[in-house]
N, CA, C and O of each residue as an XYZ file, in Angstrom:
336
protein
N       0.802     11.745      6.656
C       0.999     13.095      6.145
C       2.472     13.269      5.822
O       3.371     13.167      6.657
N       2.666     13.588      4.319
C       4.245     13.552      4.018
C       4.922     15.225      4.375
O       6.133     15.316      4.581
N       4.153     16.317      4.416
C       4.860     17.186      4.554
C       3.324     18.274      5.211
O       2.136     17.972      5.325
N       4.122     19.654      5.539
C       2.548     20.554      5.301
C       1.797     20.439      4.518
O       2.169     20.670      3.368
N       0.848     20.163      4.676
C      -0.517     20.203      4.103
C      -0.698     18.972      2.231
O      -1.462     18.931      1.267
N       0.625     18.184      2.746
C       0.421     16.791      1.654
C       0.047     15.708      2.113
O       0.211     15.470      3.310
N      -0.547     14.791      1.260
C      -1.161     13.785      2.288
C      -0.658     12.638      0.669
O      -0.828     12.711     -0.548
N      -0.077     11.798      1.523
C       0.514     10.734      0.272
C       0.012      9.937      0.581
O       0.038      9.636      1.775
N      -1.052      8.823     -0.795
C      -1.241      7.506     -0.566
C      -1.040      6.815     -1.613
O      -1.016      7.070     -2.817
N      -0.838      5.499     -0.716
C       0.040      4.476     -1.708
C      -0.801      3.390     -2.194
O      -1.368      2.724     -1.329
N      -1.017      3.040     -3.610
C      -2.036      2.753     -3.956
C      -1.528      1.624     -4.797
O      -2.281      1.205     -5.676
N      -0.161      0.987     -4.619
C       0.488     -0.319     -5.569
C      -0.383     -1.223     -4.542
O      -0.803     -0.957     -3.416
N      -0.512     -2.497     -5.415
C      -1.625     -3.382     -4.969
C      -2.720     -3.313     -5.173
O      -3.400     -4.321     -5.367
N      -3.113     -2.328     -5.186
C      -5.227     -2.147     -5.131
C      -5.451     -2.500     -6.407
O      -4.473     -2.616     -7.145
N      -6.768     -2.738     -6.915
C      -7.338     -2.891     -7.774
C      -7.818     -1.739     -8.223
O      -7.947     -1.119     -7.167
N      -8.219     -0.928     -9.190
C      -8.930      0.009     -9.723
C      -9.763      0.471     -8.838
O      -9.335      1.456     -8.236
N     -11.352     -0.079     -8.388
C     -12.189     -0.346     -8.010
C     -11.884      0.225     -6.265
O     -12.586      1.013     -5.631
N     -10.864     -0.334     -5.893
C     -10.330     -0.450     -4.219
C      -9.559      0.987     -4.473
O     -10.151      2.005     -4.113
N      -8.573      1.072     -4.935
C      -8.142      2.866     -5.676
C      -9.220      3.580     -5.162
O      -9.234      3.991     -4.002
N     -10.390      3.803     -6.195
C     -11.278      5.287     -6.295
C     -11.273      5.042     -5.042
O     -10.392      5.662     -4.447
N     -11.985      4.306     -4.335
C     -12.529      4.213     -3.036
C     -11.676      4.928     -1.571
O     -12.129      5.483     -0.569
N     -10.236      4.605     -2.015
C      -9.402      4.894     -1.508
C      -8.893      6.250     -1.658
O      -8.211      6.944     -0.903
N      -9.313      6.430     -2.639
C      -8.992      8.184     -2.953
C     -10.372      9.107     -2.732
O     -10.223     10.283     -2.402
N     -11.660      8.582     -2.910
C     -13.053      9.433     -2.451
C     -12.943      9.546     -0.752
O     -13.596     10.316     -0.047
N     -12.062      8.687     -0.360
C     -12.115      7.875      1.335
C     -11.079      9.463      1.616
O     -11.638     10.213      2.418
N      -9.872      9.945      1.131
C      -9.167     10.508      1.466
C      -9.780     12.098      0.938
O      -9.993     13.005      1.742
N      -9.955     12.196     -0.214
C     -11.188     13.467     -0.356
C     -11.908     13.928      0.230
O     -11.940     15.131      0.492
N     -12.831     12.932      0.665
C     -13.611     13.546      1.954
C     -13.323     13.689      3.232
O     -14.060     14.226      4.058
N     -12.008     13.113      3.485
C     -11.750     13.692      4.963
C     -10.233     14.368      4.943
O      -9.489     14.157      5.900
N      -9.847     15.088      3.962
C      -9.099     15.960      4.134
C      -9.482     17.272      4.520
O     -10.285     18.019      3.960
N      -8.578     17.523      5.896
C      -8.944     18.700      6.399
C      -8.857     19.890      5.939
O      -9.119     19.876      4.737
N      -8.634     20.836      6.291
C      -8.258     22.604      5.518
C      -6.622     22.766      5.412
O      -6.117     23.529      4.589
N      -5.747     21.870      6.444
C      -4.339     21.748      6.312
C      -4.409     21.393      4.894
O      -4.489     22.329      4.098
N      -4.396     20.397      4.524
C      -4.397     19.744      3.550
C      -4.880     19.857      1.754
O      -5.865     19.385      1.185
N      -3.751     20.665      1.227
C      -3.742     21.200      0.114
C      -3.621     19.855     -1.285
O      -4.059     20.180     -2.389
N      -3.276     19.034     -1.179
C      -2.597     18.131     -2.343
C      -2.548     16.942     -1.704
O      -2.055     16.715     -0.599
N      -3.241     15.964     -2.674
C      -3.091     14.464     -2.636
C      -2.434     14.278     -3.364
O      -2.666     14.563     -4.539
N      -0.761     13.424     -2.735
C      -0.199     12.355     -3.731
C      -0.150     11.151     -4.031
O       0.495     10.398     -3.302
N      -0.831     10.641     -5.206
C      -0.824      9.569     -5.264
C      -0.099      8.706     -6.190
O      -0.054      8.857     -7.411
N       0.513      7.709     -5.447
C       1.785      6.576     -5.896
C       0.830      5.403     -5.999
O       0.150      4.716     -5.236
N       1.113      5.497     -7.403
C      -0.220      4.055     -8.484
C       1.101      3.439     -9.041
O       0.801      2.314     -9.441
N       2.155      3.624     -9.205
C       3.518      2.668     -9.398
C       3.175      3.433    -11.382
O       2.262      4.140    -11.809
N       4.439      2.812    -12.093
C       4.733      3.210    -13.653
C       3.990      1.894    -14.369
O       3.063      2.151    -15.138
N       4.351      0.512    -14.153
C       4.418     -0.026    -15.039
C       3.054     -1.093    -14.925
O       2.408     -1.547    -15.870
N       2.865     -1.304    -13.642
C       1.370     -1.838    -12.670
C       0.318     -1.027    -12.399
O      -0.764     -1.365    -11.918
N       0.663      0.025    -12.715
C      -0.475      1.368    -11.866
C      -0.940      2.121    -13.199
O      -1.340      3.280    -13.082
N      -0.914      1.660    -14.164
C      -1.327      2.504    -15.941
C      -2.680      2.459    -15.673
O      -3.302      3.521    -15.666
N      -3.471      1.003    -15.362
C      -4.796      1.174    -15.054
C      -5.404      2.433    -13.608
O      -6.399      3.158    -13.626
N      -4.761      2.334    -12.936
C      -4.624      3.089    -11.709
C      -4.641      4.856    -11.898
O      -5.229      5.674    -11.190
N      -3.801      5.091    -13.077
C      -3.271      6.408    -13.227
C      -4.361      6.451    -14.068
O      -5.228      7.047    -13.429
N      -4.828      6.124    -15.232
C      -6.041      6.189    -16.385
C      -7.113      6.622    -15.728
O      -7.683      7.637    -16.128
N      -7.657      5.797    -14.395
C      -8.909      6.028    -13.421
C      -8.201      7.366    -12.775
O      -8.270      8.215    -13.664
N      -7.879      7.646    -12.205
C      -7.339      9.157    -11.821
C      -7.843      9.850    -12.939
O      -8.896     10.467    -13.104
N      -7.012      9.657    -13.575
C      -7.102     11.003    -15.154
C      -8.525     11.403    -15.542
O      -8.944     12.540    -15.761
N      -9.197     10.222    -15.583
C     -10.936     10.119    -16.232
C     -11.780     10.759    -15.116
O     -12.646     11.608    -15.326
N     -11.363     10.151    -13.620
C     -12.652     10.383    -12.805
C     -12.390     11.628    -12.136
O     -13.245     12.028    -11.346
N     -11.320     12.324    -12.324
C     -10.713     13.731    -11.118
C     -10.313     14.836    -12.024
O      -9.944     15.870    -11.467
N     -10.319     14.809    -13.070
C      -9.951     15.916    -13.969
C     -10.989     16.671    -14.531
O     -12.114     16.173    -14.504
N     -10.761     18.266    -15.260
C     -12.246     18.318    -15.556
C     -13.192     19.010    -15.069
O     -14.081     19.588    -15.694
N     -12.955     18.949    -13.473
C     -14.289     19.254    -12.573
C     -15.254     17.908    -12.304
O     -16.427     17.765    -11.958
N     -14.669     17.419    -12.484
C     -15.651     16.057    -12.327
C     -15.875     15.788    -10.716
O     -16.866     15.081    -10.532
N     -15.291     16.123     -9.666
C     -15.184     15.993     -8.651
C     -14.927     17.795     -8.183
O     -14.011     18.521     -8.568
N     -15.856     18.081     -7.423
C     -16.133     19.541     -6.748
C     -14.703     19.764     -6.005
O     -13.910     20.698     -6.123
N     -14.650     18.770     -5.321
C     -13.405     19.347     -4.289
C     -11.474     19.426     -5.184
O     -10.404     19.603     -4.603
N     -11.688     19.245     -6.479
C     -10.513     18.850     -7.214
C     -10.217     19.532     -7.829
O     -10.669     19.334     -8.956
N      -9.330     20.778     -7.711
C      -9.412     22.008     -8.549
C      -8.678     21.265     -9.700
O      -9.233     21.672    -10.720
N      -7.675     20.349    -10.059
C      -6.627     19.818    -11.202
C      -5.892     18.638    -10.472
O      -5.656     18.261     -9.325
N      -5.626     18.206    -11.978
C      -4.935     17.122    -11.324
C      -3.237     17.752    -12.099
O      -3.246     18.852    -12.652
N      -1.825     16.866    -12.033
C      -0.951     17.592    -12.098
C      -0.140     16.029    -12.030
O      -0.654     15.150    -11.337
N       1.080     15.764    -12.750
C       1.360     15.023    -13.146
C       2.947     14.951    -11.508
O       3.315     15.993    -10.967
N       3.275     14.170    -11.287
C       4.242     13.655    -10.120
C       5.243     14.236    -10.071
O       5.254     15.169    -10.874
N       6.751     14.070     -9.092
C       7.567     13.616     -9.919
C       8.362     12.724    -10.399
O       9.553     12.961    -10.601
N       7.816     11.609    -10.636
C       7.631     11.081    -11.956
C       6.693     10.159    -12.341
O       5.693     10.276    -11.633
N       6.562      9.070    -13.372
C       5.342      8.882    -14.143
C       4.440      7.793    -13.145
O       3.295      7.454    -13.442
N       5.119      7.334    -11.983
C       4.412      6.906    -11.154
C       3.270      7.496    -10.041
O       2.311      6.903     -9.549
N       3.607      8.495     -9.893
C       2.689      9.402     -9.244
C       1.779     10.851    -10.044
O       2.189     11.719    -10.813
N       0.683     10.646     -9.559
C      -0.184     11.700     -9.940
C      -0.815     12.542     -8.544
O      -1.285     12.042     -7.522
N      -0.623     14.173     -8.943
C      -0.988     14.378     -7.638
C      -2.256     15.434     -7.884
O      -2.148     16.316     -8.735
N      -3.471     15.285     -7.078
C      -4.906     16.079     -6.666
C      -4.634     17.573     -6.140
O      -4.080     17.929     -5.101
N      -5.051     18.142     -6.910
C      -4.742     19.821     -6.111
C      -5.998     20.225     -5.592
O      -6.767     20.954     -6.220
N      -6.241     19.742     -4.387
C      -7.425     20.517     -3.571
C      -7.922     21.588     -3.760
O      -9.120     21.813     -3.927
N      -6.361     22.938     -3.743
C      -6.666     24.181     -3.756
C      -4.653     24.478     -3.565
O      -3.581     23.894     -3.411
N      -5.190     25.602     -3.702
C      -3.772     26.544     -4.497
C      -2.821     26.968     -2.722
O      -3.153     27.587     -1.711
N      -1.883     26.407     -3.054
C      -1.351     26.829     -1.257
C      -1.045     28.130     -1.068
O      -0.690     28.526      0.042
């Protein structure tokens, strides 16, 4: 847990595939503290990483994901649970 109610995961290394999993894994067990997932998919290794974010969490595509919201900077993308 990086701060109140942020929960940062680090996702350089994974495969696409190992990612979602890793981010549905943290979705479903984020508590009510827990307003915003950040996730660090890296800039130049993590394009596939950040693309799967963008497609599968934006949208409404996922109930618990009010928006997604861009880092700061192009390495991280962060999940807005809900509005703090």
């Amino acid at each position: 847990m990086l701060g109140a109610g942020i929960l940062e995961i680090d996702l350089h290394g994974l495969r696409v595939e190992e990612a979602k999993t890793k981010i549905d894994k943290a979705i479903l067990g984020a508590g009510q503290a827990v307003y915003r997932l950040r996730l660090i998919h890296g800039y130049h290794g993590g394009q596939g990483i950040r693309d799967m974010i963008r497609e599968e969490y934006s949208y409404g595509r996922n109930e618990k994901v009010l928006r997604i919201q861009p880092g700061s900077n192009q390495g991280i993308t962060e999940l807005v649970l809900r509005e703090y």
